[in-house]
Backbone as XML, in Angstrom:
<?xml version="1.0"?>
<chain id="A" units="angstrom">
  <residue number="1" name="UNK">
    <atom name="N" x="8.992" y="2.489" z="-28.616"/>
    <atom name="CA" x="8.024" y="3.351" z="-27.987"/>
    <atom name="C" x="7.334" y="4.159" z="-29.081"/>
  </residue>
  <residue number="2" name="UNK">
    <atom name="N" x="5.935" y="4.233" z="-29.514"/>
    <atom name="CA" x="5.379" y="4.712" z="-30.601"/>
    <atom name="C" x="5.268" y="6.371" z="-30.065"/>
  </residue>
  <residue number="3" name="UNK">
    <atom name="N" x="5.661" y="7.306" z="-31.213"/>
    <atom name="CA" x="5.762" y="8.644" z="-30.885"/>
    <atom name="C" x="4.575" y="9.152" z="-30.481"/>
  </residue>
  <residue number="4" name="UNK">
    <atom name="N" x="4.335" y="9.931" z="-29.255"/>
    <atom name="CA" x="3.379" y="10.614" z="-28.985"/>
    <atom name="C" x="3.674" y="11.807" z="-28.883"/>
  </residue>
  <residue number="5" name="UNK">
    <atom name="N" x="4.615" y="12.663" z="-29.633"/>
    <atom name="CA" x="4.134" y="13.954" z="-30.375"/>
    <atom name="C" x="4.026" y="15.042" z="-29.100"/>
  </residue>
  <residue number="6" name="UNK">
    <atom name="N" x="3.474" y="15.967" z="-29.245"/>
    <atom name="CA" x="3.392" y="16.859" z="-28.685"/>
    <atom name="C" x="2.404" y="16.420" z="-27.058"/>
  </residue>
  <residue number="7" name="UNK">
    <atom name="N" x="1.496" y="15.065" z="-27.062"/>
    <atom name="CA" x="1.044" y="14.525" z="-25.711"/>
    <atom name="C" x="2.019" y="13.726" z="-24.868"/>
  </residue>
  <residue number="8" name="UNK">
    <atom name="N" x="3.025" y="13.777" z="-25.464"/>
    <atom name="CA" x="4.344" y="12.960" z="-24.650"/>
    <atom name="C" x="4.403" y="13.113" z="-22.800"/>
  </residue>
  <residue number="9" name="UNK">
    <atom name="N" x="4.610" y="14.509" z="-22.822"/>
    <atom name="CA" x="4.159" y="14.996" z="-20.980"/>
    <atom name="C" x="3.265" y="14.395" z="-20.801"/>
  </residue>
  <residue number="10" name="UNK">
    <atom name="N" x="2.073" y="14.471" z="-21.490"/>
    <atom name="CA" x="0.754" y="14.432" z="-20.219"/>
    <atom name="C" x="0.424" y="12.432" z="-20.365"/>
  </residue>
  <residue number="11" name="UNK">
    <atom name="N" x="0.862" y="12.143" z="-21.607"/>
    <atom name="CA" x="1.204" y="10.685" z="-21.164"/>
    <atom name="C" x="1.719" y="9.719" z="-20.405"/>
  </residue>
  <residue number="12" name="UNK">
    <atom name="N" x="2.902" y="10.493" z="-20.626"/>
    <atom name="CA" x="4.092" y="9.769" z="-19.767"/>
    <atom name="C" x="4.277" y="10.319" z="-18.154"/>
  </residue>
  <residue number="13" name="UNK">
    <atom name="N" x="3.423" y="11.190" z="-18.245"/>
    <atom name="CA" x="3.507" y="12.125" z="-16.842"/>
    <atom name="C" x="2.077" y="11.513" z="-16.030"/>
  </residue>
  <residue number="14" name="UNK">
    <atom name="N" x="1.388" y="10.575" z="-16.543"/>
    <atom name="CA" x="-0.446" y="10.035" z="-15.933"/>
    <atom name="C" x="0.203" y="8.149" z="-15.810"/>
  </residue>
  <residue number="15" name="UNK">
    <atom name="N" x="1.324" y="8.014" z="-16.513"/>
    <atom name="CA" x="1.669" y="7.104" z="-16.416"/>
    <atom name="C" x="2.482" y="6.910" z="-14.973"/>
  </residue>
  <residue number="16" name="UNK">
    <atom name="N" x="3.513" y="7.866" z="-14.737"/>
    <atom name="CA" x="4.566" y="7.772" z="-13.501"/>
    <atom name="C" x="3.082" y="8.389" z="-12.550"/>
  </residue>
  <residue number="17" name="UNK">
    <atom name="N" x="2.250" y="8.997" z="-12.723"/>
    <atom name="CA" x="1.349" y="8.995" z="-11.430"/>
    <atom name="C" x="0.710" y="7.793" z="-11.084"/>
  </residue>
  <residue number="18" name="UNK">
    <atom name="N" x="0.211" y="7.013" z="-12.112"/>
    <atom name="CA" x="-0.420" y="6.227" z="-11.936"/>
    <atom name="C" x="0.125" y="4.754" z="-11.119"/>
  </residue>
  <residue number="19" name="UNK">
    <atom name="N" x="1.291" y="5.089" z="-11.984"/>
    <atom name="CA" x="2.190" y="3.813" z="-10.656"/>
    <atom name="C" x="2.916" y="4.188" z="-9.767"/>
  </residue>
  <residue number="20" name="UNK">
    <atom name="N" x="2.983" y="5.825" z="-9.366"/>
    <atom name="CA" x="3.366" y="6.170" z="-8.139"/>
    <atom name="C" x="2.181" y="6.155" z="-6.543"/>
  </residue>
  <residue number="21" name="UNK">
    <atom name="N" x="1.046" y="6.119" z="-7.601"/>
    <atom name="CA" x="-0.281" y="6.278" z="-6.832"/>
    <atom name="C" x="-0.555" y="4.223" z="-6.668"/>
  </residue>
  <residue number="22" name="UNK">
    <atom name="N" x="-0.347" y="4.015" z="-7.345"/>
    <atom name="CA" x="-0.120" y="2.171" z="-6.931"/>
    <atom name="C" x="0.947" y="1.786" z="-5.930"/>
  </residue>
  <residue number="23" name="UNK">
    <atom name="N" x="1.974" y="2.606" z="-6.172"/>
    <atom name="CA" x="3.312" y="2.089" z="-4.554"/>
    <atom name="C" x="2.824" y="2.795" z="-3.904"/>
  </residue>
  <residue number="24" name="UNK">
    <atom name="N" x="2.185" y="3.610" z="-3.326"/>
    <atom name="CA" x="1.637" y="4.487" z="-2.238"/>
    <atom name="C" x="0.351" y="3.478" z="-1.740"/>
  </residue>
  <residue number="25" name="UNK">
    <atom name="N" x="-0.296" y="3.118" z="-2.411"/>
    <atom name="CA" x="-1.743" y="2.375" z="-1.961"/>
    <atom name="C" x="-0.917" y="0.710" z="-1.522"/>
  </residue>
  <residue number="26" name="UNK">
    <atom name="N" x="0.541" y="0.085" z="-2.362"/>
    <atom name="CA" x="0.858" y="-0.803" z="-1.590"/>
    <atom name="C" x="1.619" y="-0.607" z="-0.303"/>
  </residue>
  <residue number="27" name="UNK">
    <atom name="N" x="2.049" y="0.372" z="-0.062"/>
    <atom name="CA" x="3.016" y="0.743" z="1.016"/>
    <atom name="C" x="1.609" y="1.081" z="2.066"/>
  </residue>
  <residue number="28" name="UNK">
    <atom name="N" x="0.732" y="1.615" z="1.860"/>
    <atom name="CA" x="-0.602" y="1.485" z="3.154"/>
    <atom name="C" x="-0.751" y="0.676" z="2.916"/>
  </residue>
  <residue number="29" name="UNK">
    <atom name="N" x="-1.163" y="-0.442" z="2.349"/>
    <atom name="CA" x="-1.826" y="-1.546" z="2.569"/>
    <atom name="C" x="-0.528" y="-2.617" z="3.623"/>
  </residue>
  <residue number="30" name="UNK">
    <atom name="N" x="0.968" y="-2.274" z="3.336"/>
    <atom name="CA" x="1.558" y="-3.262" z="4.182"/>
    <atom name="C" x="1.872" y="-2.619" z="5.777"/>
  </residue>
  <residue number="31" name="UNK">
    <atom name="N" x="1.929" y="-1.342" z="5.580"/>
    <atom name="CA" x="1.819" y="-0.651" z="6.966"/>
    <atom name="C" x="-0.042" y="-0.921" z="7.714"/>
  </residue>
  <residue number="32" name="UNK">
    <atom name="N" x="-0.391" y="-0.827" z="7.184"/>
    <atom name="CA" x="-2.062" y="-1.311" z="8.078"/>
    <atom name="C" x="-2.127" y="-2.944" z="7.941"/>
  </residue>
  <residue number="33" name="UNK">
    <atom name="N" x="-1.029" y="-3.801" z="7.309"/>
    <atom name="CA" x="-1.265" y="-5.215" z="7.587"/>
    <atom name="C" x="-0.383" y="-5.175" z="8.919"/>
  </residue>
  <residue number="34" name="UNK">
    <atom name="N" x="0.967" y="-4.263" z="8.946"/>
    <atom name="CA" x="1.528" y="-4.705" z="9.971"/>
    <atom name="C" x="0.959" y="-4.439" z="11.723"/>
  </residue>
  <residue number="35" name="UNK">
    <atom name="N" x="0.212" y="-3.278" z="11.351"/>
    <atom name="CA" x="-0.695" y="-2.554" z="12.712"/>
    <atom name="C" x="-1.792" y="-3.543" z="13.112"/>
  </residue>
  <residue number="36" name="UNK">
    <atom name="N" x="-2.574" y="-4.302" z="12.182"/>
    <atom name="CA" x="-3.458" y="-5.051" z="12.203"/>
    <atom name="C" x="-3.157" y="-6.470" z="13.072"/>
  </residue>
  <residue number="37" name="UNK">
    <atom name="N" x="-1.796" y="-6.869" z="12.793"/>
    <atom name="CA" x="-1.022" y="-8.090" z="12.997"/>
    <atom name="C" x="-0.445" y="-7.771" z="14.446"/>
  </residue>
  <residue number="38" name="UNK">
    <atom name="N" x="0.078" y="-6.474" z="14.464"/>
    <atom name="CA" x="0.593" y="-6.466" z="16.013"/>
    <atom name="C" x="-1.044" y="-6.368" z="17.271"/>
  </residue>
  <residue number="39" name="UNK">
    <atom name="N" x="-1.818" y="-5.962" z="16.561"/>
    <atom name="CA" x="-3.375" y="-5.615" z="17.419"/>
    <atom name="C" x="-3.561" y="-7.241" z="17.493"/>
  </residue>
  <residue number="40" name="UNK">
    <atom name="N" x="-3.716" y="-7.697" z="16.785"/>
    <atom name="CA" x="-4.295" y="-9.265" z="16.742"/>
    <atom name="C" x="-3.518" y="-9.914" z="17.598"/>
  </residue>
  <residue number="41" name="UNK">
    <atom name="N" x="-2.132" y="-9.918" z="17.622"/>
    <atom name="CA" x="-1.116" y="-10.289" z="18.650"/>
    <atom name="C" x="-1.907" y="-9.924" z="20.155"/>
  </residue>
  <residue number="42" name="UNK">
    <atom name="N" x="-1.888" y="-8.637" z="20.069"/>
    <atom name="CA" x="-1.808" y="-8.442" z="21.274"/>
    <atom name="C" x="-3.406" y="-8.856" z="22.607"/>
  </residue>
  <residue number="43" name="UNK">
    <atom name="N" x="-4.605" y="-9.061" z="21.089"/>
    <atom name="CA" x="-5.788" y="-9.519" z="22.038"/>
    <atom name="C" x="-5.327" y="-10.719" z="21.987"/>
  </residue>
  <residue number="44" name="UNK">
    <atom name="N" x="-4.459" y="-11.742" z="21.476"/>
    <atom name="CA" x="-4.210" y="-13.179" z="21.327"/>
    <atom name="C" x="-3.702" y="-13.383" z="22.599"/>
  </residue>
  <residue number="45" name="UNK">
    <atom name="N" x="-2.790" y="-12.395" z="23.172"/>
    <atom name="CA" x="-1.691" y="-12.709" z="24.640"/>
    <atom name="C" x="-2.768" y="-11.785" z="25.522"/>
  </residue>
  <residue number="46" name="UNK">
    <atom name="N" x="-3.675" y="-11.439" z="25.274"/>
    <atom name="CA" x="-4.498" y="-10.778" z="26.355"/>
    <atom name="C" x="-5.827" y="-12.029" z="26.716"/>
  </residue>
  <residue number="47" name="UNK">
    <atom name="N" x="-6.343" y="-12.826" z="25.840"/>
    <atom name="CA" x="-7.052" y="-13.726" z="25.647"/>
    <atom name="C" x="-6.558" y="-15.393" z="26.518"/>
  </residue>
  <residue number="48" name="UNK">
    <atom name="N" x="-5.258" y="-15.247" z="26.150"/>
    <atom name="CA" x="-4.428" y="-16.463" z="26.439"/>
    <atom name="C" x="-4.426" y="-16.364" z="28.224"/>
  </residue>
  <residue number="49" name="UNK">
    <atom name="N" x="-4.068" y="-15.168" z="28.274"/>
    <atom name="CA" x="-3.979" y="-14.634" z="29.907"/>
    <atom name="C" x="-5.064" y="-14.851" z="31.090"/>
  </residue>
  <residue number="50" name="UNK">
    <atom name="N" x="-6.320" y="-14.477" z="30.114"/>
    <atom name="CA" x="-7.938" y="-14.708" z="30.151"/>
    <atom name="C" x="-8.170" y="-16.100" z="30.710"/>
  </residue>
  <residue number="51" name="UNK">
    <atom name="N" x="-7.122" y="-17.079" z="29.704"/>
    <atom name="CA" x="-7.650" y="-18.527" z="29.341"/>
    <atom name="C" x="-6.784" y="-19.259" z="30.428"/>
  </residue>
  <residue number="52" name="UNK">
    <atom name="N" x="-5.859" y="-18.878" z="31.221"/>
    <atom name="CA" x="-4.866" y="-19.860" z="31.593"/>
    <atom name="C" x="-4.939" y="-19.192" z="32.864"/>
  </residue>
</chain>
């Protein structure tokens, strides 16, 4: 790890944000795939109902 001196905090501290702010944007993205998937379900069995 090459010494960064007295910027060590604000390095290493933009770093753990930066990939804490990346698991936060993947954790919404799989919670709004799963909301998306149960909605789609549910016009699919509302459609089917429609159809038959």
């Amino acid at each position: 790890m090459p010494d960064l001196g007295k910027y060590a905090f604000a390095v290493l501290g933009s770093y753990a944000a930066s990939v804490l702010l990346i698991l936060v944007l993947i954790a919404v993205s799989f919670w709004q795939r799963s909301r998306v998937k149960r909605a789609l379900a549910e016009v699919e069995a509302r459609q089917e109902k429609a159809d038959g």
